[in-house]
C-alpha positions in Angstrom: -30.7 -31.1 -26.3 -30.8 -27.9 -27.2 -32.9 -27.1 -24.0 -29.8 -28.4 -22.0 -27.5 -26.0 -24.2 -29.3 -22.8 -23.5 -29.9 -23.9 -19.8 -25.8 -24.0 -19.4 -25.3 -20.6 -21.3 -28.3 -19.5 -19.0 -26.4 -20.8 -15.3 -23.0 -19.2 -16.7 -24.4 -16.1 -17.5 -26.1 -15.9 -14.1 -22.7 -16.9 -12.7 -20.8 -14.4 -14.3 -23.3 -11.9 -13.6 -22.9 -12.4 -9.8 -19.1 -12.3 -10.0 -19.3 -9.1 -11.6 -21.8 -7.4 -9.1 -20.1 -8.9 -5.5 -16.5 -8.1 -6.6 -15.3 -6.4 -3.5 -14.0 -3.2 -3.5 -11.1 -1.7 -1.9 -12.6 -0.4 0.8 -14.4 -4.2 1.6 -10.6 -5.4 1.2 -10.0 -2.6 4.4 -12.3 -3.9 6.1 -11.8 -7.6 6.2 -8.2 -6.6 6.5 -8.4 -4.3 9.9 -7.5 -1.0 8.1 -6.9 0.2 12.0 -3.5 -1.8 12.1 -2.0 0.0 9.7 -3.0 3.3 11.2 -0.2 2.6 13.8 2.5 2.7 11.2 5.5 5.2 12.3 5.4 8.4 11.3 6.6 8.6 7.3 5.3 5.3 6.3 2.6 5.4 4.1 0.0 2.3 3.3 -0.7 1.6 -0.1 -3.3 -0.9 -1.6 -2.6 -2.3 -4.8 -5.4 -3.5 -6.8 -5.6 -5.3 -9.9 -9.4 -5.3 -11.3 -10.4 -8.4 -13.6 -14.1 -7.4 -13.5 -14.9 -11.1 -11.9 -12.8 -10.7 -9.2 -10.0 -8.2 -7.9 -6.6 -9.4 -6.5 -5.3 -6.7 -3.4 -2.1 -6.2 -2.2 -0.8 -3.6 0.8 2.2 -2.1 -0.3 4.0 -0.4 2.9 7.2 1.1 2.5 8.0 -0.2 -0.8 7.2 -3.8 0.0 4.5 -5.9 -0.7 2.4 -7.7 2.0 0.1 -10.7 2.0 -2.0 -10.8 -1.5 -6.0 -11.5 -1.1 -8.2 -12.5 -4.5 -11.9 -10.9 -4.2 -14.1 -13.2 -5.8 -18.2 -13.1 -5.0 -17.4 -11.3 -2.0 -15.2 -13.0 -0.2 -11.3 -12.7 -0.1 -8.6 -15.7 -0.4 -5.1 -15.1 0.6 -2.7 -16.2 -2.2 0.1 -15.5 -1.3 2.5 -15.7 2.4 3.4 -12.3 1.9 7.1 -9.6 1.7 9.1 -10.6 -1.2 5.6 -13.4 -2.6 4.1 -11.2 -5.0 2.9 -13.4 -7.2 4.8 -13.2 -10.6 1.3 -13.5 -12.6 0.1 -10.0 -11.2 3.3 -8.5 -12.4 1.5 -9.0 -16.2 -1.2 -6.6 -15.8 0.7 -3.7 -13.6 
């Protein structure tokens, strides 16, 4: 029994320890984003990425003009869209700004 228990504390530390070393940084999130499309913005219009770092993971949102685009969780590498975008930031975010 107590094999299986240190086993289990084993696997999640090796889990955790992955999350922490292939959470993506911002300039990953440019990348899988197309950073060249935001180039083309008129002149004046500035865009910003806003990212919230949980260690594990990282959730990214652009920010142009004051409004909030589509937000993307990082998480071992790899980006999820969470939310549909202008106006959709997601309320639990707004916690740790």
């Amino acid at each position: 029994m107590r094999v299986k228990k240190y086993s289990l504390l084993f696997l999640l530390f090796i889990l955790l320890l992955v999350a922490v070393l292939t959470n993506p940084s911002e300039k990953e999130y440019l990348e899988m984003t197309g950073e060249p499309s935001y180039e083309k913005l008129p002149d004046g219009m500035e865009m910003k990425v806003e990212r919230v770092n949980f260690f594990l993971f990282s959730a990214y949102t652009p920010v142009v003009a004051g409004e909030h685009g589509i937000t993307h969780l990082g998480v071992y590498g790899r980006f999820f869209q969470i939310s549909q975008g202008q106006f959709d930031y997601p309320a639990w975010l707004e916690i740790f700004k």
